[in-house]
N, C-alpha and C positions, 0 to 999 in steps of 0.2 A: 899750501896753507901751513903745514910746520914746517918749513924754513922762515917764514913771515912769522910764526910766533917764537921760535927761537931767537929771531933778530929783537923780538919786544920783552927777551925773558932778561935781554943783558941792561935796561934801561933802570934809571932811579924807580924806586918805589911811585915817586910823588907822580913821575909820568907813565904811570903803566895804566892807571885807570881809563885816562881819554885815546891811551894807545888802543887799548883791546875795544874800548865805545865805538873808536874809528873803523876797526876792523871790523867789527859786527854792522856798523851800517854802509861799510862799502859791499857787503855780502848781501843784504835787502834790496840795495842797490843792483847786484848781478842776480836776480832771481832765475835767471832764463838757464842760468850756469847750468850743467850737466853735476856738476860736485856739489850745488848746491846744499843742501841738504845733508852731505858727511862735510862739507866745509863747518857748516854752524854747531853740529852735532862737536865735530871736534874742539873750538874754539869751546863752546860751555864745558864740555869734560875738563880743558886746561884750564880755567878762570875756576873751577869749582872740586875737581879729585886732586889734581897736582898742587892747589896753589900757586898755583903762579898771580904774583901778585897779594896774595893773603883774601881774606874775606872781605876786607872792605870791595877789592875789585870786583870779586866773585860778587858781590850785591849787587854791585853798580851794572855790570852786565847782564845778569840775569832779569833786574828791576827793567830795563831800555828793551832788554826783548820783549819782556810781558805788554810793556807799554807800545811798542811798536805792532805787535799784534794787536791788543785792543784799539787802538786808532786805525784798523787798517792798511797797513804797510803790504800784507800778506792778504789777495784779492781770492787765491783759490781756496775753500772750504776746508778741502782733505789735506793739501798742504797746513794748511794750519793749524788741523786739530793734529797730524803729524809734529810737526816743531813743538806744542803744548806739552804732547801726550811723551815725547823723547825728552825732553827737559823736565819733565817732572819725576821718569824715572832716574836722571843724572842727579835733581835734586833733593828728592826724598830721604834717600838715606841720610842728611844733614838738615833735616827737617830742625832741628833744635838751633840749628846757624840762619837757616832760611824760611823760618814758620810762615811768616807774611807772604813771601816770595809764591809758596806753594800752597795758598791758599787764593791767591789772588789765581795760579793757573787755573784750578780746580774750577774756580768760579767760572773762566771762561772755557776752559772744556765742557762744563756742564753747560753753559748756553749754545755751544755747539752741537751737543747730541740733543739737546731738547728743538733744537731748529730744526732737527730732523728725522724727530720723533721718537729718537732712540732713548724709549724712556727709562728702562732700568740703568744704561748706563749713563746715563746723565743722574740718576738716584746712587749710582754706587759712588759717583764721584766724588759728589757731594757729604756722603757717608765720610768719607776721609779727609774732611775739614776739621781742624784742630780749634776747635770752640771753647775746649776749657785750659786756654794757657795760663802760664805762668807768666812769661815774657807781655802781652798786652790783654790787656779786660777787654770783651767784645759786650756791650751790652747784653741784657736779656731778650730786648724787641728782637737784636739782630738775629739771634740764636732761632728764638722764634719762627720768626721768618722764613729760616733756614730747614726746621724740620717739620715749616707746613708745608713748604717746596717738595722737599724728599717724600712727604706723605701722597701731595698729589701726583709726583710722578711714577711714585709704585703702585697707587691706585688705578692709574691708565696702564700698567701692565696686569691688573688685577692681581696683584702680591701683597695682599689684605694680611696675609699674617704679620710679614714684615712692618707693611707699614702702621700697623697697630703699636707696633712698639716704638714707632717714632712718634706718634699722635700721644699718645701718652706720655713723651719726653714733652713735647707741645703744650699736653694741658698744665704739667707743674708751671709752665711760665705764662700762660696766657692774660695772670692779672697785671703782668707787668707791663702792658702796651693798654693805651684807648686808641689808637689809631683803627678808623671805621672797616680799612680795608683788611686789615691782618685779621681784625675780628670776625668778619664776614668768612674770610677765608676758611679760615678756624672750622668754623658753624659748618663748611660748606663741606670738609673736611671729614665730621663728626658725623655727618649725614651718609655720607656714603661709607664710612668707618661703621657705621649699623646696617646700614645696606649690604655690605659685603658679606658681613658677621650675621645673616640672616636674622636681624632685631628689626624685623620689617614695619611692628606696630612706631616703635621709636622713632622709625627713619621717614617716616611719611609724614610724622607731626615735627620735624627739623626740616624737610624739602617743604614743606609747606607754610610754615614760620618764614622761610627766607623765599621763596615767589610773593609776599607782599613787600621785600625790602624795596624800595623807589631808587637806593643806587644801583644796585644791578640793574645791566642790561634788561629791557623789554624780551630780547630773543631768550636767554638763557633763566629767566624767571619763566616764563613760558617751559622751558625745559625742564626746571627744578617742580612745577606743577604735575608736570608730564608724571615724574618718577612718585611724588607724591601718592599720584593716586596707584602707579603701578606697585608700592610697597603696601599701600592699602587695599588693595585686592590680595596680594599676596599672606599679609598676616593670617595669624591664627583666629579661626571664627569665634565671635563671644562678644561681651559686651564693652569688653574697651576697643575693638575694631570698630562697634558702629558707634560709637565717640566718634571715631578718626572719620566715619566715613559719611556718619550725619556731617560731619564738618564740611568735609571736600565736597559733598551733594550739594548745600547751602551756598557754594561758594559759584559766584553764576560763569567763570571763566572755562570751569570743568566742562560744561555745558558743548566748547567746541573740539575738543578730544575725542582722539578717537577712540580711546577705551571708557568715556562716558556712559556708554551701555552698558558694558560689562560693571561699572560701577553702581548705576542706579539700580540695576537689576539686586546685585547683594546687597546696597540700601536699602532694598523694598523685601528682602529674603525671598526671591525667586529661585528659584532653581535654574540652573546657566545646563544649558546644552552641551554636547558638545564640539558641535560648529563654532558656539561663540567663544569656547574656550581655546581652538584652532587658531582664530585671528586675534586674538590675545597671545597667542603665545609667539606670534611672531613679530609684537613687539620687546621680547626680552631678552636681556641680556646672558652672556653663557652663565653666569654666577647664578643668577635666576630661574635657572632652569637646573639647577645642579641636581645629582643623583643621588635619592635619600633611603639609607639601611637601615631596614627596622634591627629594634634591640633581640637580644637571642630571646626572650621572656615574651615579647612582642610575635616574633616570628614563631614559637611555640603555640600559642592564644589566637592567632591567625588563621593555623594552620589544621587545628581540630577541626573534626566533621564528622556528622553523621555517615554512616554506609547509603544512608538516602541521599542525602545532598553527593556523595562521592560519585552515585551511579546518575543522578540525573545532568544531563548533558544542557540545561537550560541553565544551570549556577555555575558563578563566575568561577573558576582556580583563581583567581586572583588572589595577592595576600595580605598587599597593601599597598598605598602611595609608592610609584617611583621616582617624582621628582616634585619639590617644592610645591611647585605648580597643582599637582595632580593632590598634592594636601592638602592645601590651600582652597580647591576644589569640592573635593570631597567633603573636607569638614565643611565648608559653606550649604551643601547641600544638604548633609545629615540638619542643620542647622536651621532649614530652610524647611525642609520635612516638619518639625516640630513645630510651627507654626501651622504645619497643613493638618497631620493628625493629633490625635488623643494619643493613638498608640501604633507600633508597627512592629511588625512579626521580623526574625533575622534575616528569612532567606528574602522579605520584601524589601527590607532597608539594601540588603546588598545587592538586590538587581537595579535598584534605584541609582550605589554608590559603583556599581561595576567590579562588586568584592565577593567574595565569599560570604555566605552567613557568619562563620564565625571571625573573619575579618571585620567585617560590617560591626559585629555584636563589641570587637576590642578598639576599635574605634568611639564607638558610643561612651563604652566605658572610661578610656580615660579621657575625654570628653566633660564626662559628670566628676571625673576623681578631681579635675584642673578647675572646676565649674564655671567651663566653659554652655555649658549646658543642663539646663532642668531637666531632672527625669528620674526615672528609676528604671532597672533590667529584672523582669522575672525570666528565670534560665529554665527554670518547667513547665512555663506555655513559650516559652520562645519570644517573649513580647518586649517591647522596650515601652515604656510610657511615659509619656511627656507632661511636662508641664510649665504651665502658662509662667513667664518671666515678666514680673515686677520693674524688675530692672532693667533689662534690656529697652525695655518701651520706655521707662526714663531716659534712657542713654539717647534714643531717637529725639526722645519731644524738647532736651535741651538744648537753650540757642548754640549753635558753632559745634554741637559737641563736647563742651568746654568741661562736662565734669557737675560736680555738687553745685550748685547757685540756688539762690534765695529766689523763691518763685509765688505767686499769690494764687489759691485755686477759687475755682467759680463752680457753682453748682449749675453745670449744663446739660446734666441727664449722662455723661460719657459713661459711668456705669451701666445703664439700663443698653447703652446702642452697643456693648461691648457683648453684654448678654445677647440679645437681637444676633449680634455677629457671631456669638457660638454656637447658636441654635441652629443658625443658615448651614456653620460648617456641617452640624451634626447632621442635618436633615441631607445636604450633598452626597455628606460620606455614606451616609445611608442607602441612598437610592443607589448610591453606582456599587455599592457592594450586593444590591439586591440584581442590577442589570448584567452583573458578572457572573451569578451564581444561574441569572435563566440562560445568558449566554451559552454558560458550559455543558448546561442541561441541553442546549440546542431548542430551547422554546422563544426565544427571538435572537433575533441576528441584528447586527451594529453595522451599520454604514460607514 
């Protein structure tokens, strides 16, 4: 090979360009070669570090290899993202002579690692695309394009932080295109950009916005459903979750999921066991399950207790939630309680939530400070007392979910069957604190 370009270094200018063209494809032509590969390696170093030839040649050759790999020429995978990935180190450093050149490889390196999964480096590639040149204007759509690409493929490595910062280069341009699919993209993008970012209330009303688009796929809006409701289980309990989740209940497709139990169940504010919360949890993802530290103020407030609660071996040590899930959980439950009593004691909220009393008791609390929850804490009977949400029961009774809307009322007695139903409560809770207290006494026994 240099003695062959030495013979082509003596030739006019005018004939060097289709000399060294010729030379590069009688080498695609010999792929089987054993030098294969330092043959071509050498011939771009001299067309591109020496000059030989000047730039114009060095274009001309570098443009025919690009092009001869995207058409094909080169049948094995790894040989080819080799030849890409060695030519763009030789042409880099002249990025300002060959911007196009190495942006065009970039593009097809990165479709090569995304063929095979390799998703961060198919996102770093693409990272070092030169978007804001001097030398040619790339539209905005295209730019676009580009960094909801990068976005989705550090999302499939869950690199939520990074790809944050490319989604928000996304959103300054995204007025710039009406094209259906980059917009969708976008959305689809933003959705799991909250997902990742633990904005789970957000993220379930964007997956669920996009399972009724009619261009997506039938499989993957099914999917987008899926997660919908699994961010709506996850949010924080209160009244903009049963928004979200009067929605997805109303919506009849939920109906064949599998975590539709576990859904209507916190529609309805049951209390979730923890069997059901087992098979829930082995639909989520690792992000969804991530490991959550209470704050040092938090972990202090937790950790108080009586020398009674210290020495009774029936209350939890526990101090607080250790993963999303299990807050998620919890609060639903506390949440769930307060529709069951009037009032409850600390060490009984926390054998209900699996906590300490005074875990239990700093839950509650900022709970009511976030108003998440009706209530008040007396800390000198120990008692937490609830009360009856206005609101919440709007958030249920309106269509979809959807929020404030103009509604017409009817005088149908709901007052008086609402009383009826606190009466029923009163008298239940009654009897079974009476049934507990002759239990203990051992003057009847429970089957």
């Amino acid at each position: 090979m240099d003695s062959r370009l030495a013979q082509l270094a003596s030739l006019s200018q005018r004939d060097k360009g289709p000399a060294y063209v010729l030379v590069l494809n009688d080498l695609f032509a010999n792929q089987s070669s054993p030098s294969f590969l330092n043959d071509l390696h050498t011939l771009v170093d001299t067309v591109v570090n020496q000059d030989a030839g000047g730039l114009v040649v060095g274009r001309q050759v570098v443009s025919e290899l690009v092009k001869a790999v995207t058409e094909g020429v080169v049948q094995d995978p790894e040989i080819k993202k080799h030849i890409l990935q060695d030519t763009l180190n030789l042409v880099q450093p002249k990025i300002v002579s060959y911007e196009e050149h190495v942006n065009s490889i970039r593009l097809q390196l990165a479709q090569l690692f995304e063929s095979e999964e390799e998703w961060s480096d198919a996102a770093r590639i693409l990272m070092g695309l030169s978007l804001d040149s001097s030398q040619r204007s790339i539209p905005d759509q295209e730019k676009l394009q580009i960094y909801i690409r990068i976005v989705r493929l550090l999302l499939e490595d869950e690199d939520n932080v990074q790809a944050e910062t490319y989604y928000n280069r996304a959103a300054l341009l995204v007025h710039s295109t009406n094209d259906k699919a980059t917009l969708l993209a976008y959305k689809l993008c933003q959705a799991r950009i909250m997902d990742y970012s633990r904005k789970f209330l957000e993220a379930a009303s964007r997956y669920h916005e996009l399972s009724w688009v009619a261009e997506i796929d039938e499989e993957e809006r099914q999917h987008m459903l899926s997660a919908a409701v699994t961010c709506g289980v996850l949010a924080p309990a209160g009244p903009n979750r049963s928004r979200v989740l009067a929605s997805l209940c109303r919506d009849e497709r939920t109906a064949d999921l599998p975590s539709f139990n576990i859904l209507q169940k916190m529609f309805l504010d049951r209390i979730l066991r923890s069997a059901e919360v087992k098979d829930f949890e082995v639909t989520l993802k690792p992000h969804q399950l991530a490991k959550v530290a209470l704050s040092s103020n938090d972990r202090v407030a937790s950790a108080m207790q009586t020398d009674d609660d210290a020495n009774d071996p029936t209350i939890s040590k526990r101090t607080g939630p250790s993963t999303v899930l299990d807050r998620a959980v919890m609060e639903h439950n506390l949440l769930a309680s307060s529709k069951i009593y009037n009032n409850i004691t600390f060490k009984g909220l926390g054998a209900l939530l699996d906590l300490s009393p005074s875990a239990a008791e700093n839950m509650a609390r900022k709970m009511i400070e976030q108003g998440r929850l009706k209530g008040s804490i007396d800390q000198v009977d120990k008692l937490i007392w609830f009360e009856a949400s206005k609101e919440e029961d709007d958030a249920q009774g309106k269509a979809g979910g959807l929020g404030d809307v103009e509604q017409t009322t009817e005088d149908t007695g709901a007052l008086f069957t609402k009383r009826w139903d606190q009466q029923i409560r009163i008298t239940a809770a009654n009897v079974e604190s009476i049934v507990q207290n002759l239990t203990e006494k051992g003057l009847v026994t429970v089957s």
